[in-house]
C-alpha positions in Angstrom: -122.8 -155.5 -56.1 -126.3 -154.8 -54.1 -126.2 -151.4 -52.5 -126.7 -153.1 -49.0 -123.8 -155.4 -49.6 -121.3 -152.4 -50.1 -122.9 -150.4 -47.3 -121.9 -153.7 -45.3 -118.6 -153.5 -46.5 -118.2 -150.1 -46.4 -119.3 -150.6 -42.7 -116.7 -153.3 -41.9 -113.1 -151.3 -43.3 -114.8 -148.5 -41.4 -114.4 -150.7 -38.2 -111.0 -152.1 -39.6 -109.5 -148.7 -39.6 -110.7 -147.4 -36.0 -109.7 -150.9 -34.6 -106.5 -150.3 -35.3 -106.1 -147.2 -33.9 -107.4 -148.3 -30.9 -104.7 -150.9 -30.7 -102.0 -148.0 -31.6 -101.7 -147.7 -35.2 -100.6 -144.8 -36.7 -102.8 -144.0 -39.3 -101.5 -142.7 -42.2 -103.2 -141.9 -46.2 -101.2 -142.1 -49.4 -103.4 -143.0 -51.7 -105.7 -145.3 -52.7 -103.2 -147.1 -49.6 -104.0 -146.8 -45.7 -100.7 -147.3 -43.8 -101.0 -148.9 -40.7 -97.5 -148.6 -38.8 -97.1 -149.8 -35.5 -93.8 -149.8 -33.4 -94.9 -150.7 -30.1 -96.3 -154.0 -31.2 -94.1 -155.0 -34.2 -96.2 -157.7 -35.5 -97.3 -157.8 -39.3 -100.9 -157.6 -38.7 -100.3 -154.3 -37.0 -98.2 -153.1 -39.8 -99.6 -153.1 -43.0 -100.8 -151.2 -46.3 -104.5 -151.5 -46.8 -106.7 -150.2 -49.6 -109.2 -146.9 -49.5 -112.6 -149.1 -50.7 -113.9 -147.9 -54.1 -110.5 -146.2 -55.5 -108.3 -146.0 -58.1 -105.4 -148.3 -59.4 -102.5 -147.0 -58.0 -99.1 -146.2 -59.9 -96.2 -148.4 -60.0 -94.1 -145.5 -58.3 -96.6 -145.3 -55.1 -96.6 -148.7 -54.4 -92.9 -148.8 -54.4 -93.2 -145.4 -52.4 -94.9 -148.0 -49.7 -92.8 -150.4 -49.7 -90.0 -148.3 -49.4 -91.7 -147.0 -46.3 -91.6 -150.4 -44.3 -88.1 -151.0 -45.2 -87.5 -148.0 -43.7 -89.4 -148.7 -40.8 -87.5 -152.6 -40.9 -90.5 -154.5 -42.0 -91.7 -156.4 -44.9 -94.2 -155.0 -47.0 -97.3 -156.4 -46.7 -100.5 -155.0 -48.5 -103.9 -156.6 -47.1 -107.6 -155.7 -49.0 -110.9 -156.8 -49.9 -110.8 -157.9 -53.4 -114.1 -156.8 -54.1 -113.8 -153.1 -52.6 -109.9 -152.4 -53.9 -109.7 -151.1 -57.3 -109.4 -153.8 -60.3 -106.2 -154.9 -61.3 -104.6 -154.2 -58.2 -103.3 -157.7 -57.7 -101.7 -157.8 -61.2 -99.7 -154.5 -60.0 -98.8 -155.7 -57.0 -97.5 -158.8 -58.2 -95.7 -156.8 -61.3 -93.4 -154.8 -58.6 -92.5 -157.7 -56.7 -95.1 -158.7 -54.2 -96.1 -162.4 -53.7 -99.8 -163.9 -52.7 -99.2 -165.0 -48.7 -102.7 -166.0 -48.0 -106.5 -165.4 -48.2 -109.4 -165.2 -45.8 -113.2 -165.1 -46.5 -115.1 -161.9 -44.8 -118.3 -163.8 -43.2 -121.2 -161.6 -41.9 -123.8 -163.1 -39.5 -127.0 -162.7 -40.8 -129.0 -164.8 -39.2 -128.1 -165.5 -35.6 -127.7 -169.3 -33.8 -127.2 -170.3 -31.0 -126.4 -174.1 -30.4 -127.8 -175.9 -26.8 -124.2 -175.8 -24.7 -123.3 -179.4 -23.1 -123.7 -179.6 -19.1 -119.9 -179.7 -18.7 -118.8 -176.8 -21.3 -118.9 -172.8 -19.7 -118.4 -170.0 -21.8 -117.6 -166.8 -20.5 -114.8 -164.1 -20.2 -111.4 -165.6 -19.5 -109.1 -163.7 -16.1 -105.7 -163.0 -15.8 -105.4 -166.1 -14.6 -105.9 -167.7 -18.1 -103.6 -165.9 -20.0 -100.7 -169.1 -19.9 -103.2 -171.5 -20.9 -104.8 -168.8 -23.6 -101.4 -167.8 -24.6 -100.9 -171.8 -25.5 -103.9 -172.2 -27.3 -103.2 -169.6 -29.5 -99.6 -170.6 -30.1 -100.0 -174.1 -31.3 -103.2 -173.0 -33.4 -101.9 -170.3 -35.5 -98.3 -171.4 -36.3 -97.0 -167.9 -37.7 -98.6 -166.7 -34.5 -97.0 -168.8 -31.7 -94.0 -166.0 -31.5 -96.3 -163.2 -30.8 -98.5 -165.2 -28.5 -95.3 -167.2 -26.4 -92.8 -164.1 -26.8 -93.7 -162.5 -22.9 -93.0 -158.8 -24.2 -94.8 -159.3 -27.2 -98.0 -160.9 -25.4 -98.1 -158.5 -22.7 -98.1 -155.4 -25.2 -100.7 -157.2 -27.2 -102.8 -158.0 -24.0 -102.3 -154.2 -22.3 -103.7 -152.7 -26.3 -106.3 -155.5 -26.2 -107.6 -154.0 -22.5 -107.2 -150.6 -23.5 -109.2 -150.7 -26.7 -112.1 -152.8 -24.0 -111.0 -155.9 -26.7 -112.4 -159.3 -24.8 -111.5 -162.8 -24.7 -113.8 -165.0 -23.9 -113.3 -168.7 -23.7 -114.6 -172.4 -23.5 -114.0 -174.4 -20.4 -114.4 -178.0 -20.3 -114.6 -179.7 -16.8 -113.0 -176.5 -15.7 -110.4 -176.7 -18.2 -109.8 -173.8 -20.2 -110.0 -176.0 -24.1 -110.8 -172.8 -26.4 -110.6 -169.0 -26.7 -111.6 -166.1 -28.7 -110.8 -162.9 -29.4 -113.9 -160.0 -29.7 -113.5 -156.1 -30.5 -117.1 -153.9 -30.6 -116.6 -150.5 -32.1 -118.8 -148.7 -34.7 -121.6 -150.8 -34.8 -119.5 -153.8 -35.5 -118.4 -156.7 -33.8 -115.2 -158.2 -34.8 -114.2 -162.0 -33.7 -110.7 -163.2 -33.9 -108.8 -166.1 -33.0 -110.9 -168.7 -32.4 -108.9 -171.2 -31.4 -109.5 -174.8 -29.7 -106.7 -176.9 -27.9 -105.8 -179.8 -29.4 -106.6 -182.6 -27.0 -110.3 -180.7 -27.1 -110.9 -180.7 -30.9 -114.2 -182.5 -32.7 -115.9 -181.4 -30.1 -117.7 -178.5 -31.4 -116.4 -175.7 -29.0 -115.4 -173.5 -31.9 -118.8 -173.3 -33.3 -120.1 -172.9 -29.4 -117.8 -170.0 -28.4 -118.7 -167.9 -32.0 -122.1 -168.1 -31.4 -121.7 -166.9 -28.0 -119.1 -164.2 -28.9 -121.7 -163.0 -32.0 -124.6 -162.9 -29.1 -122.1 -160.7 -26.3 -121.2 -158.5 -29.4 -124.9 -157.6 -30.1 -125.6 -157.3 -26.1 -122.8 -154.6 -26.4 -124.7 -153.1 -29.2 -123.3 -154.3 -32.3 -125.7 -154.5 -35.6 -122.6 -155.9 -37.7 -121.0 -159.4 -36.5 -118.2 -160.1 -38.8 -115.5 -162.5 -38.5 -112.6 -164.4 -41.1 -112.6 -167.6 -42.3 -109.2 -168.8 -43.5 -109.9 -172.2 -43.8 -113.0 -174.5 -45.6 -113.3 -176.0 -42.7 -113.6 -172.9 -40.5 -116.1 -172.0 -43.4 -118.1 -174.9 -42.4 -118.3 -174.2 -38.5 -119.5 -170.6 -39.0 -122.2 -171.0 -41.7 -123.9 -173.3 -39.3 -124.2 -170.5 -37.0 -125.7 -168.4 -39.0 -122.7 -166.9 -41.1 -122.4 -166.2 -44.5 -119.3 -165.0 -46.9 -119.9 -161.6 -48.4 -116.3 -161.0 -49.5 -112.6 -162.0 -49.8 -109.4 -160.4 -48.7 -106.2 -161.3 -49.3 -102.4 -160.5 -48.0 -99.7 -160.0 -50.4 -96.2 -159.5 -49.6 -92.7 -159.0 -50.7 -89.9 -161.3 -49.1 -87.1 -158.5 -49.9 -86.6 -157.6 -46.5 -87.7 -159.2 -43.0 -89.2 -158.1 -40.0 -87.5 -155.5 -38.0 -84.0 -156.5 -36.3 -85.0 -158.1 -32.5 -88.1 -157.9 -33.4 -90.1 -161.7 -33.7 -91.7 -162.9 -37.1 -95.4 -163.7 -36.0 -98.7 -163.7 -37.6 -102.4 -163.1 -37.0 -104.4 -165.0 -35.1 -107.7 -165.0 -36.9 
């Protein structure tokens, strides 16, 4: 790996960690894991174990020490890294005490900024209190391990009152005044971070995903970012944002063990990214 590249990366779990304290985490070391525990909004993406970038393979005793502390706390472990910054062979321990692959996303940088013409009947812009139902749906029926967190009202309006505290935006897409798309975008450390993008269905194929990235990646810069950076979980996401100017640079994955679900009155949701 290129020194820029890891500076990069470096860079981005920077941003990782301080987002989530801004959202509420507490922050805690145990190494080579960061543990990210968050009561008030009890969703997994909010309570993980992630990796220290460039260190050592951990023992089988302090990776069940972590999962023994989300039990404890009524969650499931999850560990979430970037293969290329974690330490090698991780995955095969993981997997050895129990844990299960659950998903992978491609880290894309933007290294070369586009900005598509915008059709005469599409706005972009910040969405209002007053688009938080229609948001709200969006995101439900787009990311289906995410429609609890989004359509539960105490969930959402813990998520949306961190979201405002952290200054987190969503922006959105309007079509003929119709809210069809939204996205969400964190600044902090140099970095911009975009999140679930998500388009409605009756408004898909028409290129509003790729429209409202480019325009999130240009309001992150405008609030000073020299880092947009964003996940790609799908090819076909892959496809939108490399014609806007975005590039994969790494991959992180989510593994998890099934022994034990989410916290008692507490809603199974994923994230939206």
């Amino acid at each position: 790996m290129d020194a820029p590249l890891r500076n990069t990366l470096d860079s981005y779990e920077t941003y990782l960690v301080e987002h989530n304290r801004s959202m509420g985490c507490l922050v805690t070391i145990r190494h080579p894991f960061v543990l990210f525990t968050n009561d008030e909004i009890a969703v997994p993406w909010y309570n993980y174990a992630g990796v220290v970038p460039w260190s050592e393979i951990p023992g089988r005793e302090r990776i069940e020490e972590v999962m023994a502390h989300y039990r404890a706390r009524g969650y499931s472990p999850h560990f979430t890294f970037t293969l290329e910054t974690a330490p090698g062979g991780l995955t095969e321990a993981l997997q050895s005490a129990g844990c299960a692959l659950e998903s992978r996303k491609y880290v894309m940088f933007q290294y070369e900024p586009v900005d598509p013409p915008v059709p005469a009947d599409v706005r972009l812009g910040k969405t209002g209190p007053e688009d938080m139902p229609a948001a709200g749906r969006i995101l439900g029926v787009s990311f289906e391990s995410g429609e609890s967190a989004w359509q539960d009202p105490t969930v959402r309006i813990r998520l949306v009152t961190r979201m405002r505290a952290a200054r987190m935006h969503q922006l959105g897409a309007w079509v003929d005044g119709r809210l069809a798309a939204a996205a969400h975008l964190h600044t902090g450390v140099g970095v911009g971070h975009i999140t679930g993008v998500a388009t409605a269905p009756e408004f898909r194929g028409r290129g509003l995903a790729g429209l409202l990235t480019a325009y999130a990646a240009r309001f992150a810069r405008d609030e000073g970012a020299t880092l947009v950076a964003l996940e790609a979980a799908t090819p076909d996401a892959e496809r939108v944002y490399t014609r806007i100017g975005f590039r994969r640079a790494a991959e992180r994955v989510a593994y998890s063990s099934k022994s034990q679900g989410t916290a008692p009155g507490r809603p199974p949701s994923g994230n939206p990214q």
